[in-house]
N, C-alpha and C positions, 0 to 999 in steps of 0.2 A: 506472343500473347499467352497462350496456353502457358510456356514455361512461367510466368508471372500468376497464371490461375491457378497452376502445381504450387506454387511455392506460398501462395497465400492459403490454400487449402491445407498445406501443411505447418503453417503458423497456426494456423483455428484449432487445429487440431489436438499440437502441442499445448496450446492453453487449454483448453478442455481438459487432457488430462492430468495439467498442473492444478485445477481447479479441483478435479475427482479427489487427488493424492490428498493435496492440503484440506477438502473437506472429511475425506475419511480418515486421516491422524486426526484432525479434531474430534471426528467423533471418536476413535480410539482412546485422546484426550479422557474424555467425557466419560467413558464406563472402563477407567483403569482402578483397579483394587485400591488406589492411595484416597480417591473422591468416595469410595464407598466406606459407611459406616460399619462397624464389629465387632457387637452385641455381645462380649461373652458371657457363656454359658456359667461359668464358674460362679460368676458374679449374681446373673438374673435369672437364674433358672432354679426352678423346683419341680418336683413329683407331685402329680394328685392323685391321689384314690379315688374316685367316683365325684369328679370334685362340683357336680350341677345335682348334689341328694347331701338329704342330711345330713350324713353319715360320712360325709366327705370328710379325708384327711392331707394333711400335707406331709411331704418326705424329703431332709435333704437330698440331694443328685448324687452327693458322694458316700451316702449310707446305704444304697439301696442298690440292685444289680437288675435293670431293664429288661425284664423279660414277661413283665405280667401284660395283657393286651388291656386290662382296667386300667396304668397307669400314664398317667398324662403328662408329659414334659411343658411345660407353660415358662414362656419368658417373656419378662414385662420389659416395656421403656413408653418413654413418655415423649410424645410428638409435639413441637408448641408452634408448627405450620399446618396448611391445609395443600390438597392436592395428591398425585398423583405418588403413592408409596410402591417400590420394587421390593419386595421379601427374595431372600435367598437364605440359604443354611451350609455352613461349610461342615462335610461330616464324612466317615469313614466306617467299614466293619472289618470286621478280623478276617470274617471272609465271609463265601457265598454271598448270596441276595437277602437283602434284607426290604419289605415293602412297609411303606409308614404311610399313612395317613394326616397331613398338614390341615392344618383349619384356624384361619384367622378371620374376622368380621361375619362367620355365616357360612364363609365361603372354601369349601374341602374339595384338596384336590390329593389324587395319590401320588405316590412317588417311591422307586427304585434307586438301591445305594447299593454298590458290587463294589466300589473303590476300595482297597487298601492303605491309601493316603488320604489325606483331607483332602475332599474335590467340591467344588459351587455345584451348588444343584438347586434351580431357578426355581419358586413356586409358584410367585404370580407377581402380579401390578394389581394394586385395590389403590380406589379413592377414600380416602379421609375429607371425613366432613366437617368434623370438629377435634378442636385438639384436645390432649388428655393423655392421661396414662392407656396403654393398648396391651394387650398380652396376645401372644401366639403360639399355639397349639400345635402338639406331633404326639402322637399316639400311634403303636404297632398294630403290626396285621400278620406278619410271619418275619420267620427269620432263617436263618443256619446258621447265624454268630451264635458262640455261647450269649449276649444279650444284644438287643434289637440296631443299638449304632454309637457311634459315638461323634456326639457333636458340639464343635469348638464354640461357633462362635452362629447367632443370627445376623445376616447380613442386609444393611437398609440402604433402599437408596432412591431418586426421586426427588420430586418439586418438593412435598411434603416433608422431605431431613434441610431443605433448605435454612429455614429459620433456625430452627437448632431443634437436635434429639437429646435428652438427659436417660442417663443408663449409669451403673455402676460399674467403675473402672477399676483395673488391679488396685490402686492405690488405699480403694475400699472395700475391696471383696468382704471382711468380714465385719465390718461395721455397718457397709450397705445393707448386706441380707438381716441385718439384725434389725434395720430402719433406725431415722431420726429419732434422737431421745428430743426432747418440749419441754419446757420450764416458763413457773408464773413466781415470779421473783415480788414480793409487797413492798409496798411503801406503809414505813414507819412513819405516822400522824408526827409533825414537828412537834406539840407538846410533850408529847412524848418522854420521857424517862429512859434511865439503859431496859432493855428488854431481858424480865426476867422469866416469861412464861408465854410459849408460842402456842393457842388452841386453833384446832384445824376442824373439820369437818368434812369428810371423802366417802362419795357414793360411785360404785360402777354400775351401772346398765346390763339389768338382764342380756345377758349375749357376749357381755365383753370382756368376761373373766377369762383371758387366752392366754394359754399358757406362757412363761416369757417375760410374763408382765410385771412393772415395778409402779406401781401406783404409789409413788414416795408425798406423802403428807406434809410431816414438818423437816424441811430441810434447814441447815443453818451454814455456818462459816465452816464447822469440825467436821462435818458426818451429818447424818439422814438417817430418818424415822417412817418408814409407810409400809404397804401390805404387798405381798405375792401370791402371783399362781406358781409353783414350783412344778409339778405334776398334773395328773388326774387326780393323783389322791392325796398330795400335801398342799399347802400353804402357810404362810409365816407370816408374821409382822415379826421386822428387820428394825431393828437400831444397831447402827456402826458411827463409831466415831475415828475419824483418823490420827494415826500416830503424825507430830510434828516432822519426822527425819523421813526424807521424800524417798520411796523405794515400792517399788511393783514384789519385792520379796519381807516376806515378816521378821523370818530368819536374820534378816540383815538391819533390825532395827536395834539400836544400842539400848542395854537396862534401862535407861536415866531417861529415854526416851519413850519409854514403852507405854501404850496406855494402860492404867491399872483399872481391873474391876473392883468398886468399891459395893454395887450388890444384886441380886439375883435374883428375879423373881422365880415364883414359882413354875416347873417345870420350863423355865429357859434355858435355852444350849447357849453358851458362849465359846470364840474360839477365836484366833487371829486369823483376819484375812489379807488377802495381797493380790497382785493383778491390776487393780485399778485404782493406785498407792496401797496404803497397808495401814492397819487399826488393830483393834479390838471392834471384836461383832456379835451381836445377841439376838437368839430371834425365840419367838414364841411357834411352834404348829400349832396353828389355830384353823377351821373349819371355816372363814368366814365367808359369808354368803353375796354375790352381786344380787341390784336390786336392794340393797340395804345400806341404811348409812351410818358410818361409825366414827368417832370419836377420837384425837390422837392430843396428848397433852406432851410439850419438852419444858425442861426447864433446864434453865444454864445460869452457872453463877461463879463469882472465882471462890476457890477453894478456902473453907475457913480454917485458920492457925496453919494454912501453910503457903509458900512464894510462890508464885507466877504459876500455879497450876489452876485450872478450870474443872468442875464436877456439873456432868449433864445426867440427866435423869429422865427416860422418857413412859409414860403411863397411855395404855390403850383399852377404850369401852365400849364391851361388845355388847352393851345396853344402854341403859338410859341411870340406873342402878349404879354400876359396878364400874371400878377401875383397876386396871392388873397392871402391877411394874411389870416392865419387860426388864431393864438393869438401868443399874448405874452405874457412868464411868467417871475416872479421874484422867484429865490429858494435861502431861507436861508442858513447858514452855511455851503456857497459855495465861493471861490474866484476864476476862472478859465474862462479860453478861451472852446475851445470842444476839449475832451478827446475820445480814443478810438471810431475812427466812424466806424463803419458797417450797414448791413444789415442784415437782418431777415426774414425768409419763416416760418410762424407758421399755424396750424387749431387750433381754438377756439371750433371748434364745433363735438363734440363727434359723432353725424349722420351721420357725412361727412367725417372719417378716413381712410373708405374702397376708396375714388376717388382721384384719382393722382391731380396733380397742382403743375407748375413749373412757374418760371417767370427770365425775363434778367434783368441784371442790368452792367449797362455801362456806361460811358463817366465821371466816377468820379474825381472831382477837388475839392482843397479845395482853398481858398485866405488866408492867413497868414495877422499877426500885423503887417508885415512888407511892405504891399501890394500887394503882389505878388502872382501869381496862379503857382499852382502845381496840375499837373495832377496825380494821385491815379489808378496806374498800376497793384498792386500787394497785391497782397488776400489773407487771410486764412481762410480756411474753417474748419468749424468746427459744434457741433452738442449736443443737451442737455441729459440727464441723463435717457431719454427713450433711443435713440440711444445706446448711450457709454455702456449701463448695456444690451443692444440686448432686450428690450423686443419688440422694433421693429428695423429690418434692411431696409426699404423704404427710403432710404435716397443718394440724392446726390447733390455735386455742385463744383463747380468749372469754369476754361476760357470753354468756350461753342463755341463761332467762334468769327474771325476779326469781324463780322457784330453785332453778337449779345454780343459781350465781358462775361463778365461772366453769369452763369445762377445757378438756386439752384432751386432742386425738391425733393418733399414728399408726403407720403402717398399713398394710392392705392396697394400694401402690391408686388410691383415690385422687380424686382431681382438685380438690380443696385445697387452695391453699393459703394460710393466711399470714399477714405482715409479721415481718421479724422486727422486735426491738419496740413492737408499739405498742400504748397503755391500754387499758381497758380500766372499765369502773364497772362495779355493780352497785345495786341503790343496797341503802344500809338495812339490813333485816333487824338491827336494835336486840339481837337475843343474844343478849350476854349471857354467858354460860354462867351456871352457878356452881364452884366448886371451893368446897370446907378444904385448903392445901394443908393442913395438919392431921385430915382424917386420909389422905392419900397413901396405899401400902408404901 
């Protein structure tokens, strides 16, 4: 009998601990690096300068060398569950102790890096209450590296990444940080005629003239006509029309295909550009002011006494008065009136991804071959290939109000977001522009 009480005592036993093993690889399962999310830094990370005063600045991470205690390492991603979030950071120094200071929701905790290697170094578990885009904080406190640490990747994990996290992925490192460009593409009235004159109307919001920014007016099939922050202390209105023969280089566009300048306004720089295909490009430095609304007139037409070429021309008024050519171009193996008008909300500038910037665009008419104005009611919004693939959701536009008719905002890593591909209306303001086209510089 005992030998039977031994030997069932030692069955129990052995399950018990088949039970431990197999519960703890599952938990191992459970918190192994392939189930955790990673956040890199390359992609969502920027510098702030004092970044909760007015005076706040942003700094790429790869321009800047980590040793001021004023600046702030911030990386966004966007949570679209609720629950329980694990932060970690994988990061390393060159040497010595470096102590950092973490702070996400409110909640700072400090923390010590000595590794030499990228090592996990845990900061907390926070509840998420709502979902949205989230940023997380590390700012210095001392060091002995030549700068405070070097860190790869933010690491998430938790009930809250269950649903899905959106972050920018190598695939977009530099298109993410630049944020989703927006477009409000019109609809051409069916009575309509070929379109021979596209008028726009574009105001930006005190606040929202950030650097980076392409507030593009009348866009068409060729090239795009609207205004920039360039600087602190430049800005432009841009008209570029693209060369036919497809290339990111100018250099490589054939004579016969080149776009020609046929004319020039006053104090306009023209030059070829490339990168994002290739043209002929004009711009005006102009001073203009957000908070104010300005005026952008194109015209497209095929070229007279000559084949298959097209002459666009575009004019911009920094009153109520006056119209300035910015130029006129001549593009080969082109025969048309203006195709597909819209507008355009882009950032150029990778520094400037993390600051919002929105702007109105209203009172659009076009003139037809046939004389006649048609006012341009009805929108669709839509959004480029950072958007649509989510490595950023900051994205919105559509009718905005009676007073401001439509509007389109991006970037600043906001929780807004609005339908891709749907129409919008605004009601009809009736104020057809009045322009003499023969008293036009």
């Amino acid at each position: 009998m005992k030998i039977f009480t031994y030997l069932a005592i030692c069955l129990i036993t052995s399950f018990l601990l088949i039970i431990q093993v197999f519960s703890k690889e599952k938990e191992e399962i459970k918190s192994t690096p392939e189930m955790e999310l990673k956040v890199p830094t390359a992609g969502n990370s920027w510098f702030f300068l004092n970044p909760d005063t007015e005076n706040a600045q942003v700094i790429n991470s790869k321009s800047v060398q980590w040793v001021d205690t004023n600046l702030v390492y911030r990386t966004y991603f966007r949570i679209e569950g609720k629950g329980e979030l694990h932060i970690s950071i994988k990061a390393k120094v060159e040497k010595g102790i470096t102590k950092l200071t973490a702070v996400f929701n409110g909640f700072e905790t400090e923390i010590e890096i000595s590794s030499t290697e990228y090592n996990d170094i845990y900061i907390g578990s926070f509840e998420i209450d709502e979902p949205g885009y989230k940023y997380f904080d590390i700012k210095g406190i001392s060091k002995e590296s030549p700068d405070f640490a070097d860190i790869s990747d933010v690491v998430l994990g938790g009930s809250a990444t269950e649903n899905s996290i959106h972050y920018i992925n190598e695939d977009y490192f530099y298109w993410g940080r630049r944020g989703p460009s927006v477009h409000l593409t019109y609809e051409i009235p069916q009575q309509a005629s070929s379109v021979h004159y596209f008028y726009n109307e574009v105001t930006v919001p005190e606040g929202n003239d950030v650097i980076g920014s392409f507030y593009m007016a009348n866009g068409f099939g060729q090239g795009y006509f609207g205004f920039q922050v360039n600087s602190e202390t430049e800005r432009r209105i841009l008209f570029s029309v693209w060369s036919p023969y497809q290339t990111d280089n100018p250099d490589e566009i054939p004579d016969d295909q080149r776009v020609e300048l046929l004319r020039r306004g006053q104090n306009a720089t023209v030059n070829d550009f490339g990168n994002e295909g290739s043209g002929g490009q004009s711009y005006l430095v102009y001073n203009w002011e957000a908070g104010k609304t300005y005026r952008f007139l194109l015209k497209g037409e095929p070229a007279k006494g000559e084949t298959n070429k097209t002459d666009y021309t575009a004019w911009f008024a920094p009153d109520e008065d006056e119209w300035l050519l910015i130029a006129s171009w001549r593009r080969p193996l082109t025969d048309t009136h203006l195709t597909r008008v819209h507008s355009f909300l882009e950032n150029f500038n990778t520094r400037t991804g993390p600051i919002e910037r929105m702007a109105f665009f209203n009172n659009q008419w076009i003139f037809d071959t046939s004389g006649n104005w048609h006012e341009l009611n009805r929108a669709r919004f839509t959004a480029d290939a950072t958007a649509r693939d989510k490595a950023r959701l900051d994205y919105a536009g559509g009718f905005y109000s009676n007073d401001e008719g439509f509007f389109m905002k991006n970037c600043g890593f906001f929780d807004e977001v609005s339908q891709l591909d749907a129409w919008h209306t605004r009601p009809f303001t009736n104020q057809m522009p009045y322009i003499n086209f023969s008293e036009l510089p």
